[in-house]
C-alpha positions in Angstrom: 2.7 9.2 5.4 1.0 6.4 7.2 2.9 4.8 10.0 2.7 1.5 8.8 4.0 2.7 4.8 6.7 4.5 6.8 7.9 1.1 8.4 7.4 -0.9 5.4 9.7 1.8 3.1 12.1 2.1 6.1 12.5 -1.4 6.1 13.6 -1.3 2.6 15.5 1.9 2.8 17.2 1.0 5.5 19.0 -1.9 3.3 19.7 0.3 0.5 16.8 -1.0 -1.1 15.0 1.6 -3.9 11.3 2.0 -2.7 9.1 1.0 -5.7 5.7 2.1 -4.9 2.7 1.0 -7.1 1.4 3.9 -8.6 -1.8 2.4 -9.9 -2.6 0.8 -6.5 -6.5 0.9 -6.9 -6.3 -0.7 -10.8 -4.3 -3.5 -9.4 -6.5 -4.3 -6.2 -9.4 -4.2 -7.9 -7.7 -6.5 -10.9 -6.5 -9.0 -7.8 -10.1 -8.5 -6.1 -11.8 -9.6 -9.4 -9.8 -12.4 -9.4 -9.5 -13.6 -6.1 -12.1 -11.9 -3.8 -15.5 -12.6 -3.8 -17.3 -9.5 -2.3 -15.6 -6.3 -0.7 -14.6 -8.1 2.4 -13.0 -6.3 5.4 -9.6 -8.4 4.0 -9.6 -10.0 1.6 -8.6 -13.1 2.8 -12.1 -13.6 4.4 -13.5 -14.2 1.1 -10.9 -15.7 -1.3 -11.6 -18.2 -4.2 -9.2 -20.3 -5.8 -7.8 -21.8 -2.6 -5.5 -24.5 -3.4 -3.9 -24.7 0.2 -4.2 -23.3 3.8 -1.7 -23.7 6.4 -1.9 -22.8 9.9 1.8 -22.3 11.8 1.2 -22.0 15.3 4.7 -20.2 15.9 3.5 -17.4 13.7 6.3 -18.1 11.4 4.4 -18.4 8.2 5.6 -15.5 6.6 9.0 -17.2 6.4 7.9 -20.3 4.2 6.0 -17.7 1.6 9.8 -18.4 -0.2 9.2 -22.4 0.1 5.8 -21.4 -1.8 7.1 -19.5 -4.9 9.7 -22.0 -5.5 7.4 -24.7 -5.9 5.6 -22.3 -7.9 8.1 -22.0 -10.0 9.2 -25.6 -10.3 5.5 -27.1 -11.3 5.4 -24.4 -13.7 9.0 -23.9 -15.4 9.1 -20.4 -14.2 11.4 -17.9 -12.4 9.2 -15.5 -9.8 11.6 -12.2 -9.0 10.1 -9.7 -8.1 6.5 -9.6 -6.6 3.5 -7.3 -5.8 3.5 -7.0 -2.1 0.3 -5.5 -1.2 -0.2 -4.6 2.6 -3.4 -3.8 4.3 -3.9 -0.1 5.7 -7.0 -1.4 7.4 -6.1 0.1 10.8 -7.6 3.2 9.7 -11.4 4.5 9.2 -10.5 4.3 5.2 -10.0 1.2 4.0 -6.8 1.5 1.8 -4.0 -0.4 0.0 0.1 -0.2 -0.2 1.5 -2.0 -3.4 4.8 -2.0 -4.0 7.0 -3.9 -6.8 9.7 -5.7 -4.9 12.3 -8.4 -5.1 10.4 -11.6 -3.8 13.7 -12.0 -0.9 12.7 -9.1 0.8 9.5 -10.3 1.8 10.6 -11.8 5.2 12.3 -8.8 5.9 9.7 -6.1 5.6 7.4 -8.5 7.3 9.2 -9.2 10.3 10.5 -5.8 10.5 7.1 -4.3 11.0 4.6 -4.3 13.5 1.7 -7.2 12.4 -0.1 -6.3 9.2 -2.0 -8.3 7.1 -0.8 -9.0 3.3 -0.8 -10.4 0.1 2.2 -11.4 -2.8 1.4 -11.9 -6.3 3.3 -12.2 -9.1 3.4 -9.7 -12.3 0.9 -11.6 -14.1 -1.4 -12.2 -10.8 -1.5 -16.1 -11.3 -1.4 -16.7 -7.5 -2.0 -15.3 -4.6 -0.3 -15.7 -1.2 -1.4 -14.2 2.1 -1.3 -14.4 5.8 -5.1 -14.3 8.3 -4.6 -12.7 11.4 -4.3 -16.2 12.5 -1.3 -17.3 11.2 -2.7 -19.1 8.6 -0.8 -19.0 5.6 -3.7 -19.3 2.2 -2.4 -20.2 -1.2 -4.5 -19.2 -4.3 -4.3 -19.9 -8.0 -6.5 -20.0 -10.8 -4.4 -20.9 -13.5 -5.6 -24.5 -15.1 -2.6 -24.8 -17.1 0.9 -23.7 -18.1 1.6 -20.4 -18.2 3.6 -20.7 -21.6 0.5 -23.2 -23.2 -1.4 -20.7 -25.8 
């Protein structure tokens, strides 16, 4: 087990949380990537598309408005976001690799801050948006949907 997927799961355990690891972790990158990455980028977040908004928080406290995000989300489009993707970035290795897990969008702030820095991404079940952090503190919104989700 990788140190940083030890921290992220003991971060969760450790609040009596059940881990939920993705077990199709490469079919769901590679749907996000499709969607939101242009390239194979280093991170992804070097080559988004579908930017709506980028923030910079000079406190580093970015990851703590990522809430503020999915309710507005979920206001402009008459929705209720739960539980998440919450992808995290392995890229401290040689191999480039993903986490995924399925988790309850209000433990985001809590595995983040709980670990040592990582970069990483939350998306919804449907993968409508994307939200991530740079290694800057910079906190990039995504989203490629044109209209409501509901609208055939």
């Amino acid at each position: 087990m990788s140190e940083l997927k030890h921290e992220i799961e003991e971060s969760l355990l450790s609040r009596g949380v059940i881990v939920q690891e993705v077990k199709n972790t490469d079919e769901l990158c590679s749907s996000i990537m499709k969607k939101y990455v242009t390239g194979k980028p280093s991170a992804w977040w070097l080559s988004l598309k579908h930017i709506k908004e980028r923030v910079a928080f000079e406190d580093d406290s970015g990851f703590r408005h990522i809430s503020n995000y999915i309710d507005c989300i979920d206001s402009e489009f008459n929705t209720k976001t739960e539980k998440v993707y919450f992808i995290a970035d392995e890229n401290d290795t040689d191999e480039y690799s993903m986490l995924a897990y399925l988790i309850d969008r209000k433990y985001i702030e809590i595995i983040i801050e709980s670990c040592r820095y990582f970069e990483y991404y939350v998306v919804p079940l449907d993968i409508s948006w994307l939200i991530c952090e740079t290694e800057h503190g910079e906190i990039i919104f995504c989203q490629q949907r044109v209209s409501h989700p509901n609208v055939q």
